[in-house]
N, C-alpha and C positions, 0 to 999 in steps of 0.2 A: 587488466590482468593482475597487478599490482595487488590493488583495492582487493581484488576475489579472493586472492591465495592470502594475502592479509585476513579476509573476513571470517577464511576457515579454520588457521590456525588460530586465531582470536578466540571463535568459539568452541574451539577444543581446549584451550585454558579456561576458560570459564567454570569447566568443568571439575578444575581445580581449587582447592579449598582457598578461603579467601581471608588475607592475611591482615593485620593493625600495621599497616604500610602506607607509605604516601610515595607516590612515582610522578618527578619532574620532567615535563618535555625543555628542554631548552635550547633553543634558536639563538636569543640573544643573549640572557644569562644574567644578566647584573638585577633585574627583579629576582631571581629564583635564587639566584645567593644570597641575598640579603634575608630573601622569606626561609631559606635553610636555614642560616644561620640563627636566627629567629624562634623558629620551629624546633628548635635542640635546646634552646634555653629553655621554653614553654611547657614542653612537651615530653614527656619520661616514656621511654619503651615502644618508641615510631621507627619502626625498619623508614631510611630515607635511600630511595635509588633515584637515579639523575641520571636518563637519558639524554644525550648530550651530541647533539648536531654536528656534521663537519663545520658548519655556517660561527657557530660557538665561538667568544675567543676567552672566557673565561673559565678557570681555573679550578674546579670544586675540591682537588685531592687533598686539600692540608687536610682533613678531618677520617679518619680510618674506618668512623661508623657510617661513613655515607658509600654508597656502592654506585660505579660511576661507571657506564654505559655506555661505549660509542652506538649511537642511535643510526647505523648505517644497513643496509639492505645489500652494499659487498658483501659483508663480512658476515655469513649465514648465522655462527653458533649467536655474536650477539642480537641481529635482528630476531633469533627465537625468543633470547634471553627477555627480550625489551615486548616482545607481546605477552609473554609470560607472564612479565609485573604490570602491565597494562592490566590484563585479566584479572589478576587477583589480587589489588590493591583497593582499599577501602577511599584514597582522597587520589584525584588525577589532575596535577595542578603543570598549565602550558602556558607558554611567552608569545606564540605567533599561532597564527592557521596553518594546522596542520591537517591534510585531507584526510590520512588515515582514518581520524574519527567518524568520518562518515557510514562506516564498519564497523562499530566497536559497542554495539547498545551494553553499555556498563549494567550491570547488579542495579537493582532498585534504589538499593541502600548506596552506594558509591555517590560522590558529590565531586562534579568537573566543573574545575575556575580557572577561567582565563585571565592569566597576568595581563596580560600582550607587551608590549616593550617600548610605548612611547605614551608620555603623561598628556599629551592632546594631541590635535588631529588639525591640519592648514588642509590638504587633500583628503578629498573624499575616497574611501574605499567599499568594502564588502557590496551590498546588495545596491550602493549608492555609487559605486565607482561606475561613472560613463563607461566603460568598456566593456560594462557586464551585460551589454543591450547587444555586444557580438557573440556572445557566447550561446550554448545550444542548453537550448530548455533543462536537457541533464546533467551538464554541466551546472546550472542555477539550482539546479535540486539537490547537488551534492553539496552547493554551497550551504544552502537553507539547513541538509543532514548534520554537517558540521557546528554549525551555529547553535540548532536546535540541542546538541551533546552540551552543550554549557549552562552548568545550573547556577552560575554566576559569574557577572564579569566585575574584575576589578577596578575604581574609577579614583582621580582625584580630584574631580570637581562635577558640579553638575551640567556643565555646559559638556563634557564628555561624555555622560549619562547618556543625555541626549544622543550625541552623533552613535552609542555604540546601539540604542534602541532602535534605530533608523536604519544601522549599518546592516545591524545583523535579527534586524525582525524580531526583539526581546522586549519584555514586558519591565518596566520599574523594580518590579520587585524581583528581579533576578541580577541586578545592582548593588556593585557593596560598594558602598561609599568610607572606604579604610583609609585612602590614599595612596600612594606608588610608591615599593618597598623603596626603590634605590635611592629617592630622593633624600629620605634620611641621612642619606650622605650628606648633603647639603646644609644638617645643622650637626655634624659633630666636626668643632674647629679643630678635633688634636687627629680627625682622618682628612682633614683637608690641608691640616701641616704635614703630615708625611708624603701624602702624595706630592703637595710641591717641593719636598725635601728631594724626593725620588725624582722627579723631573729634573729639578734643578741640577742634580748631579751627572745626568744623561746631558743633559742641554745647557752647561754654563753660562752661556751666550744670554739666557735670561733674567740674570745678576744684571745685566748691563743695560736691556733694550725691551723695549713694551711687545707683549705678544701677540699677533693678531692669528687667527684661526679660520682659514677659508673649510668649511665641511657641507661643499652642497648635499643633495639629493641625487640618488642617483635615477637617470633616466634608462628607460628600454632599449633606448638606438645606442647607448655610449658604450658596449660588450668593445674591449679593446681599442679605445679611445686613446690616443696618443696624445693628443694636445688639451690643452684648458680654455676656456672663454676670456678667462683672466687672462689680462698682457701682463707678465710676470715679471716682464724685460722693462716695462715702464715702470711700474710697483719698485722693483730694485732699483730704480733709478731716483726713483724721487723719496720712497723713503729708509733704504739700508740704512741713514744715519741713525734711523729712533726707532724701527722697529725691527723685526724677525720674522719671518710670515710660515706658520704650522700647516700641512695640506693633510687634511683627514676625508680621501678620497675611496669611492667603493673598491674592492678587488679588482672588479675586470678592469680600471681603467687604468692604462699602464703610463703614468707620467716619471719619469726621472726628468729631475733640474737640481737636483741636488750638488752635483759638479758646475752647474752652469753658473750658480749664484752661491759660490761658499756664503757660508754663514749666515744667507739671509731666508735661506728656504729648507726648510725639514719635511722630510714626511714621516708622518707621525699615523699615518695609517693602520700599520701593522699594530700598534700599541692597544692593549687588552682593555683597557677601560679611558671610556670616553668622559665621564665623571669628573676622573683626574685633569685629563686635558681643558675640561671647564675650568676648573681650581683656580689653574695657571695662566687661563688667556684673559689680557685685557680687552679687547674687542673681538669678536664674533663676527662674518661675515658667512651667513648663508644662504638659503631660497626658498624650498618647500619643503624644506627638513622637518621633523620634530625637535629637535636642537635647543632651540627657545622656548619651547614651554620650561623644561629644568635650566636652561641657563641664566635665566630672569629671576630666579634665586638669588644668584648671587650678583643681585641689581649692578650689574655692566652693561659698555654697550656694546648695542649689534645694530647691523646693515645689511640690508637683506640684495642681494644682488640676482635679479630677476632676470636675468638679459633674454628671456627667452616666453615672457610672462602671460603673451596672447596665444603662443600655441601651447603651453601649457594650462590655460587654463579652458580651450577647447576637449582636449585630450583626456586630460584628471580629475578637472574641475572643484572648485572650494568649497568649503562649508560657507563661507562669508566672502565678500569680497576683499579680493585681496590688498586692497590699500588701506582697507578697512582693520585687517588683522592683523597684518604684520606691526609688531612695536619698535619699530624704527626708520630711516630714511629709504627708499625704494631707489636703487639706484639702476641703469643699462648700459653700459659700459664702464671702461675702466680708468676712463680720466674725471667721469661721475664720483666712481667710488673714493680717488685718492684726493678729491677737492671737500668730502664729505670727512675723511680721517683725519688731514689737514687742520679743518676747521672745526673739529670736533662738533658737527652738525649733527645729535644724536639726540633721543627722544626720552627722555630716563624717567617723565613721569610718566608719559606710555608705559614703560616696559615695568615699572611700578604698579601699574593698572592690570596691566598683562598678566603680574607673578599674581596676583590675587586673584583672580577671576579663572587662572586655571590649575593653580594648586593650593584651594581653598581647601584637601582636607590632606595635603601633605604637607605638616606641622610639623615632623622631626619623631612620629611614632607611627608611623604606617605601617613600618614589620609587626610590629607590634600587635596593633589593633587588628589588622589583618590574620593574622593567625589566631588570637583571642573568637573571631568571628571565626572563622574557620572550624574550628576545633571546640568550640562551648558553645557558640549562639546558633550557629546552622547547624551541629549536629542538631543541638533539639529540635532542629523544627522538622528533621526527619522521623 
């Protein structure tokens, strides 16, 4: 029902004259800032509107010339507003799958590119995620409608190329090999000094003791999970002397420990940019994140703590195998993990091999080239 009464007022804006505008979806947000930001240097007399998710935790407003959208279906007058510029914007640039699209047959001349929101892929998703073998034949065709609405995906390297050709049923040449706006983070030192400026001043405690940063993946069964896999109680025991432990856990899952262990455990969940949180942590501890493709940037180490790794890999299933992929120690419990931190048992030329093979074309100019392609080299080829 959604989808229809979308599809109708969709095509009654169409009918609307169609404007030198570009309309961002954003989910995740930290590609589609960087590519604004970008697109306003480049680019002279671009209406910029930013549909903007409750899911969002970043910030578009400093800028008065961008028009900034809660992208919500409560709230009727902006879900009109937001099919409106749907309709009558010449670039439709989005960070995740979003089904609307599968309603939405744009203008000829309109050109739709998926950011999406993580620079590689450890789980398999789209038309390759195991789970799509439950779903009903129309639901697989809405997937395919959606897919098929993107006349480019954004990639930074070719081994992503790959997984999104696979994913989502697309040809090579509907691949732009730019690289992922946000990682440019990753080579400007005087934005990776202030962010730990700004930590540092939240979190003193980091003057004094090494950072470690548990951020798994969130799984389907964990809606209002109260407890962790991590023994937290042992972690604080054996290393409150030298570390700090950061928890950048999903929403629903609701742990408070922050009373339990002053000063040795934060959560740092709520915090709008996960970026910054890289900057700042000396070890990494995740699972089937995306996490480690951009954290291997800034050549540290990580530990992937898998406690769950046979039925997860029933379930999701991996592009590769997974002892194969991950660039660092594979741990299953948590007297594994804290004899691996201990002993600084960590893989650095791995994770050396890692940052090359998966952010071979995000160099420190990706906004950049990304929108240059955008706006000069794909216009012409319309």
């Amino acid at each position: 029902m959604y989808l229809f009464v979308f599809r109708i007022i969709f095509h009654i804006f169409t009918l609307f004259p169609q404007k030198k505008k570009t309309t961002f979806v954003a989910s995740f947000g930290d590609n589609v800032l960087y590519t604004v930001k970008e697109l306003e240097k480049q680019i002279d007399n671009e209406q910029i509107v930013i549909l903007k998710t409750s899911q969002c935790k970043v910030n578009f407003t400093d800028d008065p010339n961008r028009m900034v959208i809660g992208f919500e279906n409560r709230n009727v007058i902006h879900w009109f507003r937001s099919i409106y510029h749907l309709a009558t914007s010449s670039k439709i640039i989005v960070d995740n799958y979003f089904g609307f699209l599968a309603v939405t047959p744009f203008k000829t001349n309109v050109v739709c590119i998926q950011l999406w929101h993580a620079a590689g892929a450890i789980k398999q998703f789209g038309l390759k995620d195991p789970s799509i073998q439950h779903r009903s034949p129309r639901a697989i065709e809405r997937f395919r409608q959606v897919y098929d609405r993107f006349d480019y995906v954004v990639v930074g390297c070719d081994k992503m190329a790959t997984i999104f050709q696979q994913s989502f049923d697309i040809s090579d040449d509907r691949i732009l090999r730019t690289g992922i706006p946000r990682t440019d983070f990753f080579f400007d030192s005087l934005a990776q000094n202030e962010a730990e400026h700004s930590l540092t001043s939240i979190y003193p405690v980091m003057n004094e003791k090494k950072v470690i940063l548990y951020a798994p993946t969130f799984r389907d069964h964990e809606l209002n999970v109260s407890a962790l896999q991590l023994d937290i109680e042992k972690m604080y025991t054996e290393l409150k002397d030298e570390f700090v432990l950061f928890l950048r856990l999903h929403p629903a899952v609701k742990v408070d420990l922050t009373n339990l262990y002053p000063g040795f455990v934060f959560d740092v969940s709520a915090y709008h940019n996960v970026n910054h949180l890289l900057v700042v942590t000396d070890i990494l501890i995740t699972d089937y994140s995306s996490i480690p493709f951009e954290f291997s940037l800034l050549d540290k180490p990580m530990v992937f703590f898998a406690y769950d790794l046979e039925e997860y890999t029933q379930s999701r299933g991996f592009w590769e195998k997974y002892e194969e992929l991950a660039p660092g120690p594979i741990v299953y419990n948590t007297n594994e993990l804290i004899t691996v931190l201990k002993n600084e048992q960590f893989h650095m030329e791995q994770i050396r091999t890692f940052a090359q093979q998966w952010n071979e074309y995000s160099t420190g100019r990706a906004s950049e080239q990304l929108v240059k392609n955008i706006y000069q080299e794909v216009e012409r080829s319309y």
